[in-house]
Gaussian input, Z-matrix of N, CA and C with variables (Angstrom, degrees):
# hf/3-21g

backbone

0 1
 N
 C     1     B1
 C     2     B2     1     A1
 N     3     B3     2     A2     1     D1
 C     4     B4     3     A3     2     D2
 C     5     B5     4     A4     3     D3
 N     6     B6     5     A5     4     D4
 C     7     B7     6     A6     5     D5
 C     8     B8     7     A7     6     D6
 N     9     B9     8     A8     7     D7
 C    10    B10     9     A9     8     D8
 C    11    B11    10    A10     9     D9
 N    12    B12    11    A11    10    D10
 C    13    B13    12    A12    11    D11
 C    14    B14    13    A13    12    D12
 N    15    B15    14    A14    13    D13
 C    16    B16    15    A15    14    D14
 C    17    B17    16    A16    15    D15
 N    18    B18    17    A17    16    D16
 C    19    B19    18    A18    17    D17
 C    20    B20    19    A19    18    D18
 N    21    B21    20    A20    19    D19
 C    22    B22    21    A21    20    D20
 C    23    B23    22    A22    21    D21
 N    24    B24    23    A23    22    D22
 C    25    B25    24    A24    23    D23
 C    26    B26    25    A25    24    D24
 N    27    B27    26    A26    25    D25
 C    28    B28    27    A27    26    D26
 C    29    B29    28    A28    27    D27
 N    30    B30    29    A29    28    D28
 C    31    B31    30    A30    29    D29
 C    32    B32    31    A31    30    D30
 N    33    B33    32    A32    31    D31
 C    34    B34    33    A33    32    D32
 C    35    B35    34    A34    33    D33
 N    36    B36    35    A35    34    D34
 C    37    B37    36    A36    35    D35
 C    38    B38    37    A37    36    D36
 N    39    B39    38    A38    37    D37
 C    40    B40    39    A39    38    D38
 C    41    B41    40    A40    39    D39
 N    42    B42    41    A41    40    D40
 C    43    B43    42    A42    41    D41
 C    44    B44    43    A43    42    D42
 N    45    B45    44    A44    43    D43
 C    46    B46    45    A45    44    D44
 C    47    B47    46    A46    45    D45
 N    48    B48    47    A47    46    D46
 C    49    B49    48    A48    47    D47
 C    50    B50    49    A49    48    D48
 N    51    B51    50    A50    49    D49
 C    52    B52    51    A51    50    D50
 C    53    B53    52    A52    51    D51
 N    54    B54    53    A53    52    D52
 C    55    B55    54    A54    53    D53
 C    56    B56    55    A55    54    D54
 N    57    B57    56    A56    55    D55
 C    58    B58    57    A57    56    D56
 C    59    B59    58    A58    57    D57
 N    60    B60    59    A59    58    D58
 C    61    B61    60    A60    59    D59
 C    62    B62    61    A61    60    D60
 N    63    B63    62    A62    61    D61
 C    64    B64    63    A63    62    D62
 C    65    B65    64    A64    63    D63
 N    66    B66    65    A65    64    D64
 C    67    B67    66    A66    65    D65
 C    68    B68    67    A67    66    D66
 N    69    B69    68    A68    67    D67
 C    70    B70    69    A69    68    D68
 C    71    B71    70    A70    69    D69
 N    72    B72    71    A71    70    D70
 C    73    B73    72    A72    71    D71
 C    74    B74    73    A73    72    D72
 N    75    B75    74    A74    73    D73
 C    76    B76    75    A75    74    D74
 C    77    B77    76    A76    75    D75
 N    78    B78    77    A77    76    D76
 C    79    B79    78    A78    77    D77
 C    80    B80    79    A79    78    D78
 N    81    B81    80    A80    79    D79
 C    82    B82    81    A81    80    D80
 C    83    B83    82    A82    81    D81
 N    84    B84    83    A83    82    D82
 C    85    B85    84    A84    83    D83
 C    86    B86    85    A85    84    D84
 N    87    B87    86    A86    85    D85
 C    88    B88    87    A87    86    D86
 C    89    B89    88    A88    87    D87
 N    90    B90    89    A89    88    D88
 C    91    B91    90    A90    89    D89
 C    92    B92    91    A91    90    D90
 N    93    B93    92    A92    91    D91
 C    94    B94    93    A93    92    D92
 C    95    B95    94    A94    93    D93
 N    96    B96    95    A95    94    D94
 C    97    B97    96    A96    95    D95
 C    98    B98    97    A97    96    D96
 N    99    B99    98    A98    97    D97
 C   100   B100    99    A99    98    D98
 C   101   B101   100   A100    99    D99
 N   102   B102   101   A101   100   D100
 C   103   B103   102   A102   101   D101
 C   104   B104   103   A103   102   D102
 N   105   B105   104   A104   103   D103
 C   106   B106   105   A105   104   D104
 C   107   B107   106   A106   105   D105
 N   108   B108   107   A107   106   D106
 C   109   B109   108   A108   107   D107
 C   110   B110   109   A109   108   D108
 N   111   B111   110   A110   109   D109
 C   112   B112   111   A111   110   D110
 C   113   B113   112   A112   111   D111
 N   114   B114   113   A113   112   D112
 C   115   B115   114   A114   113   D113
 C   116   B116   115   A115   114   D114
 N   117   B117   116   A116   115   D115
 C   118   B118   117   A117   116   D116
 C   119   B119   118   A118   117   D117
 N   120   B120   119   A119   118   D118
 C   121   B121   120   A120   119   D119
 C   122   B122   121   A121   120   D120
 N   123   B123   122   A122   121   D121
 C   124   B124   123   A123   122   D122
 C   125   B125   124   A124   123   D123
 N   126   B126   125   A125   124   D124
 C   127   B127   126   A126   125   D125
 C   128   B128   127   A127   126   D126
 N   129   B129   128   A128   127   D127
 C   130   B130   129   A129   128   D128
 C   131   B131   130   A130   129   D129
 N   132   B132   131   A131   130   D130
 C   133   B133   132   A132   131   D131
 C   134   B134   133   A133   132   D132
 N   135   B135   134   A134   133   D133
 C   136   B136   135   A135   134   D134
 C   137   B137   136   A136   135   D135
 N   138   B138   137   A137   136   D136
 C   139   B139   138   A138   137   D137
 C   140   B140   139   A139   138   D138
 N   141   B141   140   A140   139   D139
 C   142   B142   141   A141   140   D140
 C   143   B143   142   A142   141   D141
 N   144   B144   143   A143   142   D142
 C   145   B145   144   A144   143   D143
 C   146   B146   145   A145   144   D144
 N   147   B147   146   A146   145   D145
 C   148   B148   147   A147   146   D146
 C   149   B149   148   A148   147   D147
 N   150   B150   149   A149   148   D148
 C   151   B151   150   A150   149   D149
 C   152   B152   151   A151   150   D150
 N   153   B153   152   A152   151   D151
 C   154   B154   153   A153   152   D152
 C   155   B155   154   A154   153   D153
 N   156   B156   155   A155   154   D154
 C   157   B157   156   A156   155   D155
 C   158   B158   157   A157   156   D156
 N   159   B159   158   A158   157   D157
 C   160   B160   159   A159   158   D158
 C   161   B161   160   A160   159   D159
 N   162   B162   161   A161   160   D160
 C   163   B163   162   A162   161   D161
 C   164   B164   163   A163   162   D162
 N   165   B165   164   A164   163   D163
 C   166   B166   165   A165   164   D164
 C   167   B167   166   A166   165   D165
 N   168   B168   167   A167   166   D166
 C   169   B169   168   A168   167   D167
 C   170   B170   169   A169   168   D168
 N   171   B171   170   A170   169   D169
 C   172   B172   171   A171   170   D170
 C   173   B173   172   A172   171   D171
 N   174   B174   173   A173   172   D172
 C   175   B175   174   A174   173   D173
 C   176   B176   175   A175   174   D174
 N   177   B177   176   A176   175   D175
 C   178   B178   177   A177   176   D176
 C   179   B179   178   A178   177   D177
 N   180   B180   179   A179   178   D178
 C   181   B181   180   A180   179   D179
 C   182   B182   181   A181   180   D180
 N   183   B183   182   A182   181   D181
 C   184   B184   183   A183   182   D182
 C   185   B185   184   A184   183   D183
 N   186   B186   185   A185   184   D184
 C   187   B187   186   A186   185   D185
 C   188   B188   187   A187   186   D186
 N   189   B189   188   A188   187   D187
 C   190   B190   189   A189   188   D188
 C   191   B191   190   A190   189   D189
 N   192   B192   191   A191   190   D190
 C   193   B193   192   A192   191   D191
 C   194   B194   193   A193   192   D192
 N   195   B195   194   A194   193   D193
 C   196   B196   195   A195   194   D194
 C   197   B197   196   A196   195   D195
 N   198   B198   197   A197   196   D196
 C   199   B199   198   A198   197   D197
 C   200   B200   199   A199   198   D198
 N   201   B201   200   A200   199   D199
 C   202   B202   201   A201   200   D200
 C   203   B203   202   A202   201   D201
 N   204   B204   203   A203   202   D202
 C   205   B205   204   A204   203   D203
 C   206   B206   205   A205   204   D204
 N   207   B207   206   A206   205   D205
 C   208   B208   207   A207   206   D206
 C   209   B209   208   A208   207   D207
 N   210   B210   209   A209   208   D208
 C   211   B211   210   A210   209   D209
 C   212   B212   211   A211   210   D210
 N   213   B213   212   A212   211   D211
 C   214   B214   213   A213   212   D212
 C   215   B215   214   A214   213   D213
 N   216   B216   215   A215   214   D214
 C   217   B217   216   A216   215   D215
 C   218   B218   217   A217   216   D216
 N   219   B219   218   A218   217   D217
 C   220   B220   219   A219   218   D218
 C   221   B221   220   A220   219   D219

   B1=1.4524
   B2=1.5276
   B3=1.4111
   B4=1.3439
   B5=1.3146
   B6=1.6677
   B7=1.3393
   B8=2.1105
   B9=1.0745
   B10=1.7847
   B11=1.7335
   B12=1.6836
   B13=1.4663
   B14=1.5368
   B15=1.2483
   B16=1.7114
   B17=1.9808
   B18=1.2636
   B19=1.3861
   B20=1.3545
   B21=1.0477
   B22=1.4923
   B23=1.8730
   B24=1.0114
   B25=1.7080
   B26=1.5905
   B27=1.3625
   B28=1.6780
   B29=1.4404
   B30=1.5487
   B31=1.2873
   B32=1.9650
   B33=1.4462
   B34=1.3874
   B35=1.9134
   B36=1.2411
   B37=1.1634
   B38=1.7480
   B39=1.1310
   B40=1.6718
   B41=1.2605
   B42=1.1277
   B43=1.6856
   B44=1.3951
   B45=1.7702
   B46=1.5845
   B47=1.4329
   B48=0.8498
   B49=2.1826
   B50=1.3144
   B51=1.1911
   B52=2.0641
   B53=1.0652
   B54=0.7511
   B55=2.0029
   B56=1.4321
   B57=1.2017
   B58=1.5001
   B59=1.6582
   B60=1.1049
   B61=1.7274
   B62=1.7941
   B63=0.9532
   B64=1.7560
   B65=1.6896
   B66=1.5368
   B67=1.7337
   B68=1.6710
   B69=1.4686
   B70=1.4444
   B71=1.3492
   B72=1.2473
   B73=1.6331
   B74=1.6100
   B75=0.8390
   B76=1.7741
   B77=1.7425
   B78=1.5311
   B79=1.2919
   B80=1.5427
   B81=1.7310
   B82=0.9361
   B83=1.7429
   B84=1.7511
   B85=1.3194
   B86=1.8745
   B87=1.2748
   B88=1.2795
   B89=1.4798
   B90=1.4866
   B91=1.6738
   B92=1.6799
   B93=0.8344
   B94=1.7990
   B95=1.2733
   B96=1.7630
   B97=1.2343
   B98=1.4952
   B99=1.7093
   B100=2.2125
   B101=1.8742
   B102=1.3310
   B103=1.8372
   B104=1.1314
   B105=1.6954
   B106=1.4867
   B107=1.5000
   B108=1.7606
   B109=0.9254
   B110=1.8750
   B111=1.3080
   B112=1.0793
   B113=1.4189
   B114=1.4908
   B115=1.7172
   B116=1.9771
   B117=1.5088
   B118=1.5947
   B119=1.7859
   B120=1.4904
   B121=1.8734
   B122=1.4467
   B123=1.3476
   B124=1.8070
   B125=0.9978
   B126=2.0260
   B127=1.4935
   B128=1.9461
   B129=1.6941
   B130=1.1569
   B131=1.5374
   B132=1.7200
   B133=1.4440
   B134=1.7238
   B135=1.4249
   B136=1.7655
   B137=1.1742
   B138=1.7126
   B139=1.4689
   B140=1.1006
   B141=1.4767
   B142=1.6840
   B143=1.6618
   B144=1.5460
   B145=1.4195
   B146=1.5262
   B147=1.4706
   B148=2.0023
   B149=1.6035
   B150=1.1243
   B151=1.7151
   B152=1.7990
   B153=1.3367
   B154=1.4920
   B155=1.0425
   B156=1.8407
   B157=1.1608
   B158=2.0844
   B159=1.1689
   B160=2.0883
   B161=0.8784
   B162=1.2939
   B163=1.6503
   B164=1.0958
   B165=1.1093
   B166=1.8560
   B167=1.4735
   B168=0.9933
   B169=1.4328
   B170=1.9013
   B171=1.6780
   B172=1.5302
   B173=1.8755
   B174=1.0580
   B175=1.3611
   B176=1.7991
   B177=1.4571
   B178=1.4450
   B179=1.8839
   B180=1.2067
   B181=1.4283
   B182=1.7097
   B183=0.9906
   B184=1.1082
   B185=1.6304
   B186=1.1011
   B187=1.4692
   B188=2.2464
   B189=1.5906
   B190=1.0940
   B191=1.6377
   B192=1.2864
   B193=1.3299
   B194=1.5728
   B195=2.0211
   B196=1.7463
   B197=1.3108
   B198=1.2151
   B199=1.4137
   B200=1.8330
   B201=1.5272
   B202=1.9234
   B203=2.0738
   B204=1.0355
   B205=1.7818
   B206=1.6872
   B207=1.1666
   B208=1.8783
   B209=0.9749
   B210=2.0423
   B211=0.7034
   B212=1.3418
   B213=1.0470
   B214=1.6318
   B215=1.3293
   B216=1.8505
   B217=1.1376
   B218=1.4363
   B219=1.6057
   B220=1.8749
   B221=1.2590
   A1=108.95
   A2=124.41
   A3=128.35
   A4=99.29
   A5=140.30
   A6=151.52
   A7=103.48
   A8=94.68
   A9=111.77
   A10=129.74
   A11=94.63
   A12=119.35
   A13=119.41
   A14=99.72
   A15=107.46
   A16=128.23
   A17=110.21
   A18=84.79
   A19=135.38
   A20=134.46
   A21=142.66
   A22=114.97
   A23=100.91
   A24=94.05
   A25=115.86
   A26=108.94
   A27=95.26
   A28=161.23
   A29=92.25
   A30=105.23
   A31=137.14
   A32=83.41
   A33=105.36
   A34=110.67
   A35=115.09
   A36=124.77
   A37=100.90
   A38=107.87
   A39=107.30
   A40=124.61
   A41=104.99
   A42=134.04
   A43=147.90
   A44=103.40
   A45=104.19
   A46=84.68
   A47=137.39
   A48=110.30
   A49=97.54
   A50=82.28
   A51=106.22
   A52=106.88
   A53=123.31
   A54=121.93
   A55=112.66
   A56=100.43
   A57=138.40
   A58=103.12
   A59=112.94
   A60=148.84
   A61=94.67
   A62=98.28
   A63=132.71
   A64=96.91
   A65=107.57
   A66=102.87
   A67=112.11
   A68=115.23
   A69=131.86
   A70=92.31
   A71=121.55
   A72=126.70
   A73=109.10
   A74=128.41
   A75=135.98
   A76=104.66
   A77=109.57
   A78=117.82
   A79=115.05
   A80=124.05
   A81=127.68
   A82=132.99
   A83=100.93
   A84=123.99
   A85=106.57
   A86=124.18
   A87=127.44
   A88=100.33
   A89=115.54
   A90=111.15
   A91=97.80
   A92=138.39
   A93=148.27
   A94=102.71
   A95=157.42
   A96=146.50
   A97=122.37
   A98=100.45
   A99=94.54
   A100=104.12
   A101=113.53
   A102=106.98
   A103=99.32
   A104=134.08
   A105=122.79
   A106=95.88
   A107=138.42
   A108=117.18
   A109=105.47
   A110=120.00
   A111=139.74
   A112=104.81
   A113=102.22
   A114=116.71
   A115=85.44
   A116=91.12
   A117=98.55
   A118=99.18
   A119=100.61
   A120=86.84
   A121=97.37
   A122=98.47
   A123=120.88
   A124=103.84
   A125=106.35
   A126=108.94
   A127=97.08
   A128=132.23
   A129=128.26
   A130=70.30
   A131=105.83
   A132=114.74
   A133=91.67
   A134=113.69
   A135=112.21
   A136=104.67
   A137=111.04
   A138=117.64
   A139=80.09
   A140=134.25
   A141=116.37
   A142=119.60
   A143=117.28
   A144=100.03
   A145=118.57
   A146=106.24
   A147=106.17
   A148=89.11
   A149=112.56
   A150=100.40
   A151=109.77
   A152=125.10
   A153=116.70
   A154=116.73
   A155=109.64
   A156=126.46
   A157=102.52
   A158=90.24
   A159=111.44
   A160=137.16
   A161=111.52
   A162=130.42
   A163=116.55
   A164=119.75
   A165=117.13
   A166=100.85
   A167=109.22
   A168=125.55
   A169=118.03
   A170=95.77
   A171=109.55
   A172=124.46
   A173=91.00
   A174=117.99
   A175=121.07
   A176=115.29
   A177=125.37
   A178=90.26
   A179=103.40
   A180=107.25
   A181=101.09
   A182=148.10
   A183=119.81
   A184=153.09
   A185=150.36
   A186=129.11
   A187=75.67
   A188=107.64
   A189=142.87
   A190=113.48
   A191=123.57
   A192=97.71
   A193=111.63
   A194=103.84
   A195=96.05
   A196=90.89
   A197=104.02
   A198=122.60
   A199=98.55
   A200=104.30
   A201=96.73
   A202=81.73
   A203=129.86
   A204=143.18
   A205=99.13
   A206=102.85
   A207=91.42
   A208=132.89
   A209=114.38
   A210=129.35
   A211=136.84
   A212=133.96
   A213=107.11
   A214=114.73
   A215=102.46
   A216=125.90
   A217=93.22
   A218=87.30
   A219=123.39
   A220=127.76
   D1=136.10
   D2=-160.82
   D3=-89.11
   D4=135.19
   D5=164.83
   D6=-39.85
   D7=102.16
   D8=163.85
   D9=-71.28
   D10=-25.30
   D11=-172.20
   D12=-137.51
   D13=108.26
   D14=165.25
   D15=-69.30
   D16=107.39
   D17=169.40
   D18=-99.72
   D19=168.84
   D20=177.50
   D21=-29.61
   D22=-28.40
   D23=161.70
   D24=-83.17
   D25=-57.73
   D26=155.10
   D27=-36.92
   D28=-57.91
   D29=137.41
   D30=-24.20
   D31=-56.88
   D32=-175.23
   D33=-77.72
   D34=-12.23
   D35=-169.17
   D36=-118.09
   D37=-18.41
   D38=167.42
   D39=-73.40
   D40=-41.61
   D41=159.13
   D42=-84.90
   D43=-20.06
   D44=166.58
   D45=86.36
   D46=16.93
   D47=158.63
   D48=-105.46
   D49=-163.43
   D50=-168.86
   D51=-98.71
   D52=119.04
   D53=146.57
   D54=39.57
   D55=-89.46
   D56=-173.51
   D57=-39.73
   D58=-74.23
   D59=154.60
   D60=-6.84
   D61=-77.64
   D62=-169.20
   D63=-49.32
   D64=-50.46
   D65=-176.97
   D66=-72.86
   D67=-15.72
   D68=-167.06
   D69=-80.04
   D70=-57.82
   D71=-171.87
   D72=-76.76
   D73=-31.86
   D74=169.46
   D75=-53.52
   D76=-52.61
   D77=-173.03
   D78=-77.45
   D79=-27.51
   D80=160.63
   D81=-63.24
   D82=-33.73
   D83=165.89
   D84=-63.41
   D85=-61.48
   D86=-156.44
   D87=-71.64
   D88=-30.34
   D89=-172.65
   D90=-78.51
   D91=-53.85
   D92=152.26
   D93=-21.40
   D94=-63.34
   D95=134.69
   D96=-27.76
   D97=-61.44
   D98=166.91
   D99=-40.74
   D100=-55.10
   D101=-165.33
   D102=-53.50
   D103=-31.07
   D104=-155.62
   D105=-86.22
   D106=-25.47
   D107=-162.49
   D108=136.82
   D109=-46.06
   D110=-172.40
   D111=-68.14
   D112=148.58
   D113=-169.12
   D114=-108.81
   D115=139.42
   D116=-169.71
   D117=-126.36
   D118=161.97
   D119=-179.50
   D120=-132.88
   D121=115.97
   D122=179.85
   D123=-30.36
   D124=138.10
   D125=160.72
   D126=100.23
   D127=-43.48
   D128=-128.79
   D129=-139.04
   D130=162.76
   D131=-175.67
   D132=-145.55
   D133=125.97
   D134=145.24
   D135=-27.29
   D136=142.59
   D137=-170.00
   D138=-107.27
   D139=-61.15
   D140=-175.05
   D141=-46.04
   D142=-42.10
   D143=174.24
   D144=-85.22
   D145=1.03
   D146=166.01
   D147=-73.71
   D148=-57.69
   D149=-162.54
   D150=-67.01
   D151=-4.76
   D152=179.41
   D153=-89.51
   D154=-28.34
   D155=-161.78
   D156=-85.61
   D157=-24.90
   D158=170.39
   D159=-82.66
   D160=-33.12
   D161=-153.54
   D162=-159.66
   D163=-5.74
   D164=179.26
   D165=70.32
   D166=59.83
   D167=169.43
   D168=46.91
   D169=-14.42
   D170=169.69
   D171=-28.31
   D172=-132.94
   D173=-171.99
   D174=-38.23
   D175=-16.21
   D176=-157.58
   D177=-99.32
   D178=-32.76
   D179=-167.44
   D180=-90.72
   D181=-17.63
   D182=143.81
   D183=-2.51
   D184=106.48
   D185=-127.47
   D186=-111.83
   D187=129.35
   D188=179.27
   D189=-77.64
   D190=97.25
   D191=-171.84
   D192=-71.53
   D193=169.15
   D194=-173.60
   D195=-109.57
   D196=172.75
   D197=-152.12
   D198=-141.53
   D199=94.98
   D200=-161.54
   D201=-97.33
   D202=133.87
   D203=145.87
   D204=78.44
   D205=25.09
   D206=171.99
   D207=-59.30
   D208=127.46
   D209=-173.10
   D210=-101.73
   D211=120.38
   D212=-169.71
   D213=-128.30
   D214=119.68
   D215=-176.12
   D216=-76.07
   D217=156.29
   D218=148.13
   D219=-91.21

């Protein structure tokens, strides 16, 4: 199942801020969805509207392949 929700460490690592930074912009993003109507879950941000609201919906939405017990030979 593909990740729906970014959190505040991600966030913060997609972008290069801090922590802190990351919960400021999550809370600014989710109240901007609350005005439209949309029920949001504290702390966590839509990854499609983190990436629209960043990137023009580009590069973040890309589907990541997973990687289950990798091993890496010599």
């Amino acid at each position: 199942m593909a990740i729906q929700f970014l959190t505040a460490d991600q966030v913060a690592e997609a972008i290069g801020v801090s922590r802190s930074t990351a919960y400021r912009i999550i809370k600014r993003l989710n109240q901007e969805l609350e005005n439209k109507g949309y029920i949001t879950v504290s702390g966590k941000v839509s990854k499609k509207y983190f990436a629209d609201r960043f990137y023009g919906g580009a590069e973040l939405m890309k589907p990541q392949p997973y990687v289950l017990n990798e091993r890496r030979v010599a």
